[in-house]
C-alpha positions in Angstrom: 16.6 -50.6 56.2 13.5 -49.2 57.3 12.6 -46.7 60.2 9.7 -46.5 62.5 8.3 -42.9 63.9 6.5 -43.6 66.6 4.0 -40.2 66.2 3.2 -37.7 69.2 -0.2 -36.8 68.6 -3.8 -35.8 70.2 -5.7 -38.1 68.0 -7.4 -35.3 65.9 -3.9 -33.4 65.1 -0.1 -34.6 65.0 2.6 -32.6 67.6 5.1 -30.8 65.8 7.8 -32.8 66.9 6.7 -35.8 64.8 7.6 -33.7 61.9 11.5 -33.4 63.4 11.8 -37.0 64.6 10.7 -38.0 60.6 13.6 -35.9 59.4 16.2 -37.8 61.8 14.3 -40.7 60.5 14.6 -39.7 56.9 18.6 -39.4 57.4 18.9 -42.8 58.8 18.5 -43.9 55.3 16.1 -46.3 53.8 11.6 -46.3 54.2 10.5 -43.9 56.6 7.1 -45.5 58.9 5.2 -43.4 61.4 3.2 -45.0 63.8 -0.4 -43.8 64.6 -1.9 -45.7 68.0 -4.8 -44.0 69.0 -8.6 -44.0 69.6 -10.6 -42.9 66.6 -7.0 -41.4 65.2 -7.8 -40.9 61.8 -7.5 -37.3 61.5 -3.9 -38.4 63.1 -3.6 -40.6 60.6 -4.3 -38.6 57.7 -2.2 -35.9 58.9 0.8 -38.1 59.0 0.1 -39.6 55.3 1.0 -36.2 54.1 4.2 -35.7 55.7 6.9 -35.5 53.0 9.3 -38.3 53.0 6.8 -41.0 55.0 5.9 -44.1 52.8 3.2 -45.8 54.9 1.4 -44.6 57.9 0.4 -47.9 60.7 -3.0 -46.8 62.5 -3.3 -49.2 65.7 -6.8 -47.9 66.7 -8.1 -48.8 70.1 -10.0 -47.2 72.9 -7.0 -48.1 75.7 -4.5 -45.9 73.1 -6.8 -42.8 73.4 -4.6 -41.3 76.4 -1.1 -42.3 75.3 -0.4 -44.8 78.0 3.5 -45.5 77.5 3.0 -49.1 78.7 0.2 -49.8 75.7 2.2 -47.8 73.3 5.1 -50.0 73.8 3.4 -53.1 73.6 2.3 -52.1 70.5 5.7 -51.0 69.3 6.8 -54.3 70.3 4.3 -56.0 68.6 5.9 -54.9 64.7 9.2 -53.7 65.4 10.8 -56.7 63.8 10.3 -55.6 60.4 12.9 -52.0 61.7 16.2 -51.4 62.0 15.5 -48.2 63.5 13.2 -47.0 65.8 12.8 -43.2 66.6 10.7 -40.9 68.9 10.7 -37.4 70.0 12.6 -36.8 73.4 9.7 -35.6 75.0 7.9 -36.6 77.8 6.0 -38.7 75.7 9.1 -40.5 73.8 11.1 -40.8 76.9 8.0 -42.4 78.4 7.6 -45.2 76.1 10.9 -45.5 73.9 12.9 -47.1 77.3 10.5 -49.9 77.7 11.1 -50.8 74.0 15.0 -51.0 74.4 14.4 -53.0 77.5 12.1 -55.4 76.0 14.3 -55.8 72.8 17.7 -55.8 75.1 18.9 -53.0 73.1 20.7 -49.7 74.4 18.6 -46.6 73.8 20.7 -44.1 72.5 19.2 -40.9 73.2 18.4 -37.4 72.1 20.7 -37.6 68.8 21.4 -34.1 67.5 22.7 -35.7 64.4 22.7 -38.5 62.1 26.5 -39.2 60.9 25.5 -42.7 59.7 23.1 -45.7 60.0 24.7 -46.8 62.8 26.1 -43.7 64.0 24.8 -40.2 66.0 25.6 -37.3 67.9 24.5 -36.2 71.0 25.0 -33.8 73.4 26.8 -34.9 76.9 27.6 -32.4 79.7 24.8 -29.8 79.3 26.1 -29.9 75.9 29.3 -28.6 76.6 30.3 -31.9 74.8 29.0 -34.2 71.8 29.8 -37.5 71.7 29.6 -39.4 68.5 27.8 -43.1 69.6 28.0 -46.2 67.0 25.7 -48.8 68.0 26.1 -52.2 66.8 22.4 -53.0 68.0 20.3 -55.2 65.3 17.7 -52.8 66.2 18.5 -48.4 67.0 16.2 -47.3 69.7 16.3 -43.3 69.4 15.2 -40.5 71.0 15.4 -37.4 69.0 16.3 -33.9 70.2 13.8 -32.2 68.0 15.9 -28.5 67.8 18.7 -30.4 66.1 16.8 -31.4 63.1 14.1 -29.1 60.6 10.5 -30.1 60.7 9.8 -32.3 58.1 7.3 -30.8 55.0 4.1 -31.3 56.6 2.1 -31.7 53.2 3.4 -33.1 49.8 3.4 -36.9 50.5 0.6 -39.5 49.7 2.1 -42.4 52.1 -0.2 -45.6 52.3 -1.9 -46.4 55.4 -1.8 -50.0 56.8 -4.4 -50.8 60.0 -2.9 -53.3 62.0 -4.2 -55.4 64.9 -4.0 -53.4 68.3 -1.7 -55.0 71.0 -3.3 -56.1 73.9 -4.3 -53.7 76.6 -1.3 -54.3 79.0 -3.8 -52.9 81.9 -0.7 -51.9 84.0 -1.8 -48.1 84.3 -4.9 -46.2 83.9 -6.1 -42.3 82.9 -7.0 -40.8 86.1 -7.2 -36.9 84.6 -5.6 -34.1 82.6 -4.8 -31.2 84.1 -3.7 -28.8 80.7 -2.4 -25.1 81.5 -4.3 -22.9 79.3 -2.8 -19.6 78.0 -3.4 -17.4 75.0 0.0 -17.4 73.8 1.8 -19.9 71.8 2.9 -23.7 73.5 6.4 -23.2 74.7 8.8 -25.7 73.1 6.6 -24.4 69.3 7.0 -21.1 69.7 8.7 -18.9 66.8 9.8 -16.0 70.0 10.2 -17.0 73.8 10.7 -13.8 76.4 12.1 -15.9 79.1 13.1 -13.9 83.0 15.4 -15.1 85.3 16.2 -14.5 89.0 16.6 -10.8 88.3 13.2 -10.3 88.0 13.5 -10.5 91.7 9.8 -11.8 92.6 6.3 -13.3 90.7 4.8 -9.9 90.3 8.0 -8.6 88.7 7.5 -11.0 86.0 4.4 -9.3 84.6 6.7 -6.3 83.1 6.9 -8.9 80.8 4.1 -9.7 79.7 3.5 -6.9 77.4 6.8 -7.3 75.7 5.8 -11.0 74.8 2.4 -9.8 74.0 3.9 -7.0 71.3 5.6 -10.0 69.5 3.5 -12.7 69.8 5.9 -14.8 72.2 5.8 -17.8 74.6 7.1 -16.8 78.3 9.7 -18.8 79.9 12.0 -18.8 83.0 15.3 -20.7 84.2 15.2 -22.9 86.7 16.2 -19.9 89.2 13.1 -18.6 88.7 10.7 -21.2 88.8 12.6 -22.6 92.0 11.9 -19.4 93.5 8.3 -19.7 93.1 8.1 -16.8 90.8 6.6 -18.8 87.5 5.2 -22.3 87.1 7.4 -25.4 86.2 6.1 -25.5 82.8 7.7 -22.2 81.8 11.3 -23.7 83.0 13.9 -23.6 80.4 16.8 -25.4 80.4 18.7 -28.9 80.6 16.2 -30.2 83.3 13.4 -28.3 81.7 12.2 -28.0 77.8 14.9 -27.5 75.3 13.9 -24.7 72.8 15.0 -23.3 69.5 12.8 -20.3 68.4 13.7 -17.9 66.1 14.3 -15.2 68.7 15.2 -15.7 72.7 15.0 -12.9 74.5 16.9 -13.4 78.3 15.7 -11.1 80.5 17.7 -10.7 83.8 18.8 -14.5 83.5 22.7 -14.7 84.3 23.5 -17.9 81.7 23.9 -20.9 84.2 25.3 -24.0 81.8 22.1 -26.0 83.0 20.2 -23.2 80.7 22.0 -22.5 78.3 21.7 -26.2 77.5 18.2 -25.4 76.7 18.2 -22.8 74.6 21.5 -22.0 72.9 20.7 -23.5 69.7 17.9 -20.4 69.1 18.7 -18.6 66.1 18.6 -15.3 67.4 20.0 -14.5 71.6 19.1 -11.2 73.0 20.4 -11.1 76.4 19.5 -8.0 79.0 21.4 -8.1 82.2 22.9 -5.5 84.6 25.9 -7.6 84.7 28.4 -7.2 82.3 30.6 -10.5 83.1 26.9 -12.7 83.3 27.7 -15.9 81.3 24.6 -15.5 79.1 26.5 -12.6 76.8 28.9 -15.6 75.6 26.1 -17.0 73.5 24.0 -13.5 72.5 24.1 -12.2 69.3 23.0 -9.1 71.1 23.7 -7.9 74.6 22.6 -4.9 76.5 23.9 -4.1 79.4 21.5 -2.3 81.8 18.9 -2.1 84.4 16.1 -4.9 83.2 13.4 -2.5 85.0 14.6 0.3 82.9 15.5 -1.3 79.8 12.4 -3.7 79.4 10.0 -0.2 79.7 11.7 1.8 77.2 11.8 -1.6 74.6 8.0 -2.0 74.7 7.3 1.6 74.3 10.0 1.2 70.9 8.3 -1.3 69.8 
C-alpha cells in the first residue's frame, strides 16, 4: 500500500495542513507520497522532502499549475494515481476543490473529512455537526480522502530526506482560468493556524462593538473570529466565520466572547484544547463545552481582562 498527499502549497512554502493530511496518510499504513504541482515549486518541493515520514516527493512543474486550478490538479492526480491505494487531501477549500473530481473520474466514493484512521479501509468522521461519528469501511480499490486537519497532529516538518521524482505534467485541461486574487491582509496570525482565536458573537451587538476586542487578541497574539450570527449580521467579514459552514479550528486557546454555542459552531471549534466562554447567559449552550465559563456582562468583563492581562 502506498498513499498519495496531494500538497496545499504557495509554490515557495507548503500550508500547514499538508503536514496533518501526511499524518492521516502515515496511519493508513504503507509509503507515504506528497504531491508537489506547481510553477517553479521547488522551494515546495524541498519543503515537503523534509517532512518526517514522506518517502518521495512528485514535483509536476508547469506554468498552468502556478494558481492551483482544481481541474489541472486533478488531471494530474489522475494521471499517476494507479500506482495508490489511497489518496488524501486536506478538507479545505483547496482539497474539496479538487479531491471530488478525482473520485468521479476513478468512480470511487470520496469519503470525507476523516477524523480518524481505524484501519486501511476504515475511518471516522463526523456526521450531524459532529454530534455523531460514523465509522465508514470502504471497499473501493482506490480511498479518496479528505482530511479534517484538527483531528490529526502536524506531521514533523524537518527530519526526513524523501527522494524527489519529476514527472511529466498533465495536460492543461484549459477548462478554467486565473482571473485575480483578492487576499485579506491582516497583522495577526491566518485563522485556521492560529495557536489563540478571540472569536464574538451576536452579543457584541454591532461592527464597532467588535473592536473591544481587538486589544484582547492583540495582548495574546490571537486570530479574531465570529459565528455565523455575526458575520450574517454584517458585523465581521466571512472569512472570520467559525463554525460547521465556516473554518473548523483547533488552537490552543478559544476564547467565546458573547457567542451563545449554536451546534453549527460548536462543530467548528469544540476540538480546541482550551474553551473560555464569556456570556451574560448562564443557560447559553457554549458553557457545555468550556473548560472555563464566566458569567457576566461581555462589555464589562472583556475591559477589566485586558487591563489583567
Amino acid at each position: 500500500m502506498t498513499a498519495l498527499v496531494i500538497a496545499e502549497h504557495d509554490n515557495a512554502s507548503l500550508k500547514a495542513s499538508t503536514l496533518n493530511t501526511v499524518t492521516a496518510a502515515a496511519q493508513c499504513g504503507g509509503d507515504v507520497h506528497v504531491l508537489i504541482a506547481g510553477s517553479n515549486a521547488g522551494a515546495a518541493a524541498d519543503a515537503a522532502k523534509q517532512i518526517a515520514g514522506v518517502s518521495k516527493v512528485i514535483v509536476a512543474d508547469a506554468p498552468y499549475f502556478a494558481e492551483g486550478l482544481a481541474e489541472n490538479v486533478a488531471e494530474q492526480v489522475l494521471a499517476i494515481a494507479g500506482s495508490y491505494s489511497h489518496i488524501l487531501a486536506p478538507a479545505t477549500a483547496y482539497g474539496k476543490n479538487i479531491l471530488p473530481r478525482v473520485a468521479a473520474k476513478l468512480d470511487v466514493a470520496q469519503i470525507s473529512e476523516i477524523t480518524k484512521v481505524d484501519a486501511p479501509d476504515t475511518f471516522e468522521r463526523p456526521i450531524y455537526a459532529g454530534n455523531a461519528i460514523a465509522v465508514v469501511q470502504s471497499s473501493d480499490k482506490v480511498k479518496v480522502i479528505t482530511v479534517r486537519t484538527t483531528g490529526f497532529d502536524a506531521a514533523a516538518a524537518t527530519g526526513g530526506s524523501a527522494a524527489v521524482e519529476n514527472v511529466a505534467a498533465a495536460a492543461d485541461v484549459g477548462k478554467s482560468a486565473f482571473v485575480g486574487r483578492e487576499v485579506a491582509k491582516s497583522d495577526r496570525p491566518e485563522l485556521t493556524g492560529a495557536k489563540i482565536i478571540v472569536s464574538g458573537g451576536r452579543g457584541m451587538g454591532s461592527a464597532d462593538n467588535f473592536k473591544i476586542l481587538e486589544p484582547l487578541a492583540d495582548k495574546l497574539g490571537a486570530a479574531m473570529g465570529a459565528s455565523r450570527a455575526a458575520v450574517d449580521a454584517g458585523f465581521v467579514p466571512n472569512d472570520w466565520q467559525v463554525g460547521q459552514t465556516g473554518k473548523i479550528v483547533a488552537p490552543q486557546l478559544y476564547i467565546a466572547v458573547g457567542i451563545s454555542g449554536a451546534i453549527q459552531h460548536l462543530a467548528g471549534m469544540k476540538d480546541s484544547k482550551t474553551i473560555v466562554a464569556i456570556n451574560k447567559d448562564p443557560e447559553a449552550p457554549i458553557f457545555s463545552v468550556a473548560d472555563y465559563g464566566l458569567v457576566g456582562d461581555l462589555f464589562e468583563v472583556v475591559p477589566e481582562l485586558i487591563k489583567a492581562l
